[in-house]
Every structure is written in structure tokens, then in C-alpha cells.
N, C-alpha and C positions, 0 to 999 in steps of 0.2 A: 239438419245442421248441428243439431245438438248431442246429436249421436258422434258425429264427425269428429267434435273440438272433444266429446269426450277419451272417443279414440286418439287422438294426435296428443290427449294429456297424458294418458295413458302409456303412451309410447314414450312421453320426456321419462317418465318417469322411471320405466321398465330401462330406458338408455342412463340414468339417473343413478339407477342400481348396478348397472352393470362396470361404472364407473368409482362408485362406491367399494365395488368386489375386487377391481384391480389396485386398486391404494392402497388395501389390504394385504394385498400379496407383494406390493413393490417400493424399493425405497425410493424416498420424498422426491428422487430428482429423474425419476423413472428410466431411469439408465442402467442396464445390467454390467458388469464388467466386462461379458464379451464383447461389447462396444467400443473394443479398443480404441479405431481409429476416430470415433464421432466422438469418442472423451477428449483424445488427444489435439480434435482441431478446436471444442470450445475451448481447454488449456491455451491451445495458443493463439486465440482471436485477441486482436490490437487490444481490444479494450474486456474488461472483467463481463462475465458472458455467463449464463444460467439457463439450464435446460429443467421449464417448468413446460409437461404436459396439459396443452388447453384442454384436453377432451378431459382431463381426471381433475384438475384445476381450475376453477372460475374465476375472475375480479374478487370476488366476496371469499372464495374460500383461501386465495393467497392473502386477501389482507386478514382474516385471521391467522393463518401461517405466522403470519408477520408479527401480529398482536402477541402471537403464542412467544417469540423468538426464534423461531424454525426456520425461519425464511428472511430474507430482509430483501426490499425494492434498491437500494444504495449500496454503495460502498465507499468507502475513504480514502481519499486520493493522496491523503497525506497521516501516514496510520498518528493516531490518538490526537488529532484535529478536528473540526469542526465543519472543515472542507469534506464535504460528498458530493457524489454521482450518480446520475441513475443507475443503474444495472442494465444490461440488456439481457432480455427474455426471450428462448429460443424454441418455440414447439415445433416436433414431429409430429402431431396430430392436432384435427380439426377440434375447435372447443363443440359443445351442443348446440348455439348458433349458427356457427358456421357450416356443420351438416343439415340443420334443418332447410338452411338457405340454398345447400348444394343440392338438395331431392325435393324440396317443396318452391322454386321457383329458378333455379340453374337449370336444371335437366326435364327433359320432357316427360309424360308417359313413359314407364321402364315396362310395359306388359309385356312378359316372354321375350324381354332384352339381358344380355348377358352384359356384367363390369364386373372390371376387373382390378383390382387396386394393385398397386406398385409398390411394394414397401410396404404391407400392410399395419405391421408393427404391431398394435394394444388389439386393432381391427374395428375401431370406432365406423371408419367407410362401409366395413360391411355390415356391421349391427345397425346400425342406421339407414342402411339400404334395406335391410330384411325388415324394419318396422315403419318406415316410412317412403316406400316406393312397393313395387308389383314387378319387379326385378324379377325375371324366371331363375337366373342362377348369379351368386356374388362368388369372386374367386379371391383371396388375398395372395399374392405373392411374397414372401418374404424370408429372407435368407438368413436370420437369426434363430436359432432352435429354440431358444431358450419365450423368445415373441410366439413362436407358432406354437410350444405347449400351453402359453398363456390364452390365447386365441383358442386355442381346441379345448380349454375346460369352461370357456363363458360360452361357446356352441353348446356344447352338452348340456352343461346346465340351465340354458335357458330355453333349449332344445328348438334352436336354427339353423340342426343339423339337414334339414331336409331342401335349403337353399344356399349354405353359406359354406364353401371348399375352401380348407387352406392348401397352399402348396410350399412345401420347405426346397427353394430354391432361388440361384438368380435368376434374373428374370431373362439373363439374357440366353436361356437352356427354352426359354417357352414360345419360340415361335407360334404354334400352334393355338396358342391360348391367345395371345395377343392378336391375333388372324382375324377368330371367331369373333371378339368383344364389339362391343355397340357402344361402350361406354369404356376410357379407362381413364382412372383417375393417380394422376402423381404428385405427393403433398410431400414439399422438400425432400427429395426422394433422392437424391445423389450426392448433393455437394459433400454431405457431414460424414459419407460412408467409405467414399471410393477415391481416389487420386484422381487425378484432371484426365490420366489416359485413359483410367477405367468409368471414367464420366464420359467421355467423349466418344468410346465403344458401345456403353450402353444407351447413349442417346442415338447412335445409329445403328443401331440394333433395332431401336424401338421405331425411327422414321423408315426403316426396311419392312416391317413388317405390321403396325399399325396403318391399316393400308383401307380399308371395307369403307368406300366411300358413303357419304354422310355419317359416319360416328365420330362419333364425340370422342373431344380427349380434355380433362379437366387439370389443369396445374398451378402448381404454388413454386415458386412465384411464376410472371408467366413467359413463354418460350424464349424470347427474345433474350432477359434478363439470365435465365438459366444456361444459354447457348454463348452469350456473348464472351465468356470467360473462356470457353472453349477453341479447341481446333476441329471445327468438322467440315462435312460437307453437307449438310442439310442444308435444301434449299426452299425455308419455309413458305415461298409465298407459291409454290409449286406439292404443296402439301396440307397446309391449315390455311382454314379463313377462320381468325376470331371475330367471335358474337359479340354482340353489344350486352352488356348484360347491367339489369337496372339492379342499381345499390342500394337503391330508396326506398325498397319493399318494405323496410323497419322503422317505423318511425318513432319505436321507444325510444326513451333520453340515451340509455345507456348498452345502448349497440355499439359496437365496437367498427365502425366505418373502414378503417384502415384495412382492419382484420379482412373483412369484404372483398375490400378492388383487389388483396394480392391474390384473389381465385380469378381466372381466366379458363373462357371454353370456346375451343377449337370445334371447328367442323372440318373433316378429311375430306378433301377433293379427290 
């Protein structure tokens, strides 16, 4: 047992670092400029809207952010007043909670199971699958170049080359990969990239071909709430049964509960 929590600290740590190595190479709001269109829908969300990365970001390291003046949680709803507002806070990736949660009590045994991430982005799913699950192969999908050289220098250097594949593509070119998967996992993986038609192609793209009955399909937020904006024809209850999934596995003060319930896991019928 003691060998066990050594390793699994191990692992925060080594995920710690690798978090540490992208901050360094990325500015504060982890958004490259060819993000056109995921810049351009926070610009125009109703209310003032900030894309902090949980996986590179924690509670404690934004509020020093904050302390520093690099960041602020508010904004002013009436400029040089006293009236503020929250901010709202937008991640593309999982914080290091929420992946421990997603491989050490979401998903089952990974022995000689292949996942597949969607969007892989910084590739937090996959380096956290490579140190805390027995995953035979992790694949990232992701159609930014600028993500996938990011991704291909933290494999190397940390050398998880020998299980973790990136692919520079959409996802809707991967039939094939998506076929094979035991596991795929999509963490706000459309709304902020694609227009409503190219949402609505890629979500049935992915109910045509996520198909290999009992696998897993893991999403933020979950299917209902991501489809309901949409026009398709998926007919969820002819496809996924969601799992019950216990929230209460953490009972430190300062887990972020919310953060939690929006992960949902599907079993394919």
C-alpha cells in the first residue's frame, strides 16, 4: 500500500511537471491565436467570459494570479465603480482532480484497452491516462497544429512515446479509430470550435461510428445538454445508457463538486 500512494504521488507530481512545462511555453489564457473561432465565441458570450486552463491552473495558483494582478475573478459592471461581478471561467481541459477522478474511480480497468480523446488539446487525458491507468494505447485527436506540436514535445520529453499517439486531424476523417476505442472521452469538445452545422455533423459522425458495444464514452457536459442546442437525429436512448457515477469518492473540504457531476459516462448498447 505504501509503495502504491508512493506511486500515485509520484505520478501527481510527474502530471505537476508537465503542467508546469506548458505555462512556460503558453500565454496566461492558454489560447493560441489560431483559435479564431473559440476566441471569437468567448468575445461574444452575454456576459464577460475567461478561458483559464484547469489542467495548468488550480484554485490556489489563480488566486495568486490574482494577488499578482494578472488575472482578476471580477469585472465592473459599471467601469470606475464599485459595482462588480463574477467573471465566468471557461476550461478546455480537465484540472488534476478531475483526471484523477476520471482513471481512478470513472472508468474501470484500462488493461490492453485503447482511448481515445477528442480534442485533445494541451493532452492532459492522455498523460494521465499513461500514468495512472494500464491503457494499452491513448490516441489524441486534435485539429490544431499549433496543440499537437505542444503535445508531441511533453511525449518526448517525458518519453510516453511508446503508448500515447497524437493524430493532427478532425475527428470526423477517423472513422476507424473511433471503431477500435473502449473508451472515448469528450471534454467540451465542440460547442467553442465548430458552428451548430459543424456540431451537429460531428456529433453524428461520432453516434455512426462509436458503435463497439459496452464502451465507454466519457463527456463534459453530458449528452443531453451538448445535443439539446442541436439539430440531429441521434437517438440516445437507442445508443447510450448512463452510469451512475458516485461524486462522494472526495471527501477533502475543497473538491470542487460541481466540477464533478459535469463529467458523465455512457455505456454503448
Amino acid at each position: 500500500d505504501d509503495f502504491d500512494e508512493l506511486v500515485v504521488s509520484n505520478n501527481d507530481v510527474v502530471l505537476k511537471n508537465i503542467a508546469e512545462d506548458l505555462r512556460n511555453r503558453l500565454p496566461i489564457e492558454a489560447m493560441f491565436n489560431s483559435e479564431h473561432q473559440a476566441i471569437q465565441k468567448i468575445h461574444q458570450h452575454p456576459l464577460p467570459m475567461i478561458h483559464v486552463d484547469a489542467f495548468l491552473y488550480d484554485d490556489d495558483f489563480v488566486d495568486s494570479l490574482c494577488e499578482e494582478g494578472k488575472m482578476s475573478r471580477s469585472y465592473c459592471t459599471e467601469c470606475g465603480s464599485y459595482k462588480t461581478a463574477s467573471l465566468e471561467f471557461i476550461s478546455h481541459s480537465f484540472s488534476l482532480m478531475e483526471l484523477k477522478f476520471l482513471y481512478q474511480h470513472v472508468l474501470p480497468d484500462l488493461t490492453g484497452k485503447v482511448v481515445v480523446d477528442v480534442g485533445s488539446r494541451l493532452g492532459a487525458v492522455l498523460f494521465a491516462g499513461y500514468l495512472y491507468s494500464s491503457a494499452s494505447q491513448l490516441y489524441g485527436v486534435e485539429m490544431n497544429a499549433d496543440f499537437c506540436q505542444l503535445q508531441e514535445m511533453m511525449i518526448t520529453k517525458y518519453q510516453f512515446i511508446d503508448r500515447i499517439k497524437v493524430v493532427h486531424a478532425d475527428i470526423c476523417t477517423q472513422a476507424s479509430l473511433l471503431q477500435k476505442a473502449d473508451v472515448v472521452v469528450m471534454n467540451n469538445v465542440f460547442e467553442y470550435f465548430l458552428d451548430r452545422q459543424e456540431q451537429a455533423r460531428a456529433w453524428e459522425f461520432i453516434a455512426c461510428n462509436v458503435r463497439k458495444r459496452g464502451s465507454l464514452l466519457v463527456t463534459v457536459p453530458s449528452l443531453r445538454e451538448s445535443l439539446s442546442k442541436l439539430q440531429t437525429d441521434i437517438q440516445l436512448s437507442q445508443w447510450v445508457e448512463e452510469m451512475q457515477l458516485n461524486y462522494d469518492v472526495y471527501m477533502e473540504k475543497d473538491v470542487d463538486r460541481e466540477a464533478l457531476e459535469q463529467i458523465h459516462l455512457y455505456k454503448i448498447l
